[in-house]
C-alpha positions as CSV (number, residue, x, y, z in Angstrom):
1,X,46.8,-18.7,6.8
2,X,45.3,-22.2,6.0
3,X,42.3,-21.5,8.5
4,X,41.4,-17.6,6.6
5,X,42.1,-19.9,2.8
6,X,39.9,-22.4,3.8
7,X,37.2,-20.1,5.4
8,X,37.5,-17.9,2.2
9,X,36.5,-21.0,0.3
10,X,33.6,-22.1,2.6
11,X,32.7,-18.6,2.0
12,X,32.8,-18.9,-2.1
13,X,30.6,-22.4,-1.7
14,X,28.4,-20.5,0.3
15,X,27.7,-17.9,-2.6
16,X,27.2,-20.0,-5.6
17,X,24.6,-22.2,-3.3
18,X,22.7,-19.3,-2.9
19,X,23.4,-17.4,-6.5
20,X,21.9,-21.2,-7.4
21,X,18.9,-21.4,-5.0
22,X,18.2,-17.9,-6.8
23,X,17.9,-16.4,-3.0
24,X,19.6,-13.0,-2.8
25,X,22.7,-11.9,-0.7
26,X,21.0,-9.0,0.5
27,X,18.2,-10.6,1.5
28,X,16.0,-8.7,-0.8
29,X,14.0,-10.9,-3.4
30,X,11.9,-10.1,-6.5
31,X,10.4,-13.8,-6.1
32,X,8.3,-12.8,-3.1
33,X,5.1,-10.4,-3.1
34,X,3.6,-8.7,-5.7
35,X,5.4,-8.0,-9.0
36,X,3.6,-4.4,-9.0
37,X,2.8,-1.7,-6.4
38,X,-0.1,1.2,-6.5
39,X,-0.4,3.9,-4.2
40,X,-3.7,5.7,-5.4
41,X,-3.9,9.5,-3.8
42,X,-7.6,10.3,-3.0
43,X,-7.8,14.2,-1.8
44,X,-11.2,15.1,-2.8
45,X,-14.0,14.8,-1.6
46,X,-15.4,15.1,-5.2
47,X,-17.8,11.6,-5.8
48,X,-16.5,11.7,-9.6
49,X,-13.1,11.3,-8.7
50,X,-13.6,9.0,-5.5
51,X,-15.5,6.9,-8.2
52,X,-12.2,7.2,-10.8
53,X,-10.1,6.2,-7.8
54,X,-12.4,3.2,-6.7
55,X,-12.3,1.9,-10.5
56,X,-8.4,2.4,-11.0
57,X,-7.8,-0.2,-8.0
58,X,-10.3,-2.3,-9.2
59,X,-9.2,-2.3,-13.1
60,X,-5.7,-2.7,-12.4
61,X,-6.2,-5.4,-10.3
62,X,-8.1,-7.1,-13.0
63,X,-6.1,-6.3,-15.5
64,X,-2.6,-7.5,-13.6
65,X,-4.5,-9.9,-11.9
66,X,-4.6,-10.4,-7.8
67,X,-1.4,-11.6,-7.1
68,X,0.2,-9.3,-9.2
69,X,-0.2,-6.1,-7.7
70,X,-0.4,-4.5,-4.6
71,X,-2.5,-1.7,-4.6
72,X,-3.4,1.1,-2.0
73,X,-5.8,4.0,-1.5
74,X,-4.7,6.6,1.0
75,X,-7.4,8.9,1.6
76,X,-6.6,12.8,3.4
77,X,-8.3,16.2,3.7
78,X,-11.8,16.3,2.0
79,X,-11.4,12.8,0.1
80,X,-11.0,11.2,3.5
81,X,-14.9,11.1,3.1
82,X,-14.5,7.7,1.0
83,X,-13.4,6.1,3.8
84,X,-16.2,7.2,6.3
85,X,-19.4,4.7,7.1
86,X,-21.7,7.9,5.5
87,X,-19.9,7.8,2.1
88,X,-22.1,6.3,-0.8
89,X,-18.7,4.7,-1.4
90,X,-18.7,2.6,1.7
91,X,-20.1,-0.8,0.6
92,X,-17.7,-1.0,-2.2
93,X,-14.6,0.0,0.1
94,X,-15.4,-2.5,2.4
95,X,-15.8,-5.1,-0.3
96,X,-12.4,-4.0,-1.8
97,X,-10.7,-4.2,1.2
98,X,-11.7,-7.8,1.8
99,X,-10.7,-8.3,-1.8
100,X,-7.0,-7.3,-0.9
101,X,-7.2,-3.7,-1.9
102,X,-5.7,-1.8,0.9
103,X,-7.4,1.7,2.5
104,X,-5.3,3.9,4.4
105,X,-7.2,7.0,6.2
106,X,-4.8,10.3,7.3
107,X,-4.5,10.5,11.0
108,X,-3.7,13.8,10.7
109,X,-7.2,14.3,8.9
110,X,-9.0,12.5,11.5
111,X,-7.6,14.8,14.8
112,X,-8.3,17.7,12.9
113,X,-12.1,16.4,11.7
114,X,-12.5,15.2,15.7
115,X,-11.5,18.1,17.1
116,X,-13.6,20.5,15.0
117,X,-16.6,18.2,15.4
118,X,-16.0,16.7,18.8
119,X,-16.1,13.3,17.3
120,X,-13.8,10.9,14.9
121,X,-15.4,9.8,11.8
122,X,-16.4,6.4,11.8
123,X,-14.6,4.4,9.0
124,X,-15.4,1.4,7.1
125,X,-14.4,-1.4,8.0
126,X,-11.0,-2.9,6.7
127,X,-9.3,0.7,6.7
128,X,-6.2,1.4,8.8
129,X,-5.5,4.6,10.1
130,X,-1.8,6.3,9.7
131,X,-0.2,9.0,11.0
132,X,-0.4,11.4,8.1
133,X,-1.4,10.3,4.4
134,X,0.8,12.4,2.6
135,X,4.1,10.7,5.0
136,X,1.9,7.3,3.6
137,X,2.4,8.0,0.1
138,X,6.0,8.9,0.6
139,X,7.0,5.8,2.1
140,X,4.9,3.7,-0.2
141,X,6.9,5.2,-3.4
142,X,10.6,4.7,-1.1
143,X,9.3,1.1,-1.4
144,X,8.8,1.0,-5.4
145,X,5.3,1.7,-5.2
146,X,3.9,3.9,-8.6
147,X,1.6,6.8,-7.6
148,X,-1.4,8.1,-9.4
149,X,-3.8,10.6,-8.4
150,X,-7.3,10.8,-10.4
């Protein structure tokens, strides 16, 4: 009984050192990362609304300011064309990507593109390829991300 009292008050110590350091007991922290997450939806291949998309990551990131937000395009179906080496667009993505804005292009999209053409687009560089883009956004908004689609 002494051992589980004393172990019980190792275990209160233990607490109010970390409730003090301002660390979490779950392990989960709102001092690390970004304070805000984007997930932007591009699913046309319309250049208006790729444009609108570009200019939302861009403007928010300006507005928050860098290390405030995360932000992340994911590109399927006909707006997958932002993140191709032929898009007008591709200058700026790769720019934005080395900037911190993240570009995620639908596997899905690109097996379907590759088998109809015999060939996978070629992306820009700095985009990462993931199973599907609609599973992408999913998972994004599990992890607190806000969504938007232009």
């Amino acid at each position: 009984m002494k051992n589980m009292t004393k172990l019980l008050g190792i275990f209160a110590v233990m607490l109010s050192l970390l409730s003090l350091s301002g660390c979490s007991t779950t392990g989960a922290s709102d001092d690390f990362g970004p304070k805000h997450k984007l997930v932007i939806q591009v699913s046309s291949s319309d250049p208006l609304t790729q444009k609108i998309a570009l200019n939302n990551a861009v403007n928010i990131q300006k507005g928050l300011g860098i290390d405030n937000i995360a932000v992340e395009i994911v590109a399927y179906g006909p707006g997958l064309s932002i993140l191709t080496a032929k898009s007008k667009n591709a200058k700026r993505v790769a720019s934005l990507a080395v900037q911190g804005i993240r570009f995620s292009a639908c596997g899905n999209t690109i097996k379907k593109i590759t088998k109809k053409k015999g060939k996978a687009p070629k992306l820009v560089n700095g985009v990462k390829v993931v199973p599907g883009g609609v599973g992408r956004i999913i998972a994004l908004q599990e992890k607190g991300y806000s969504y938007i689609r232009p």
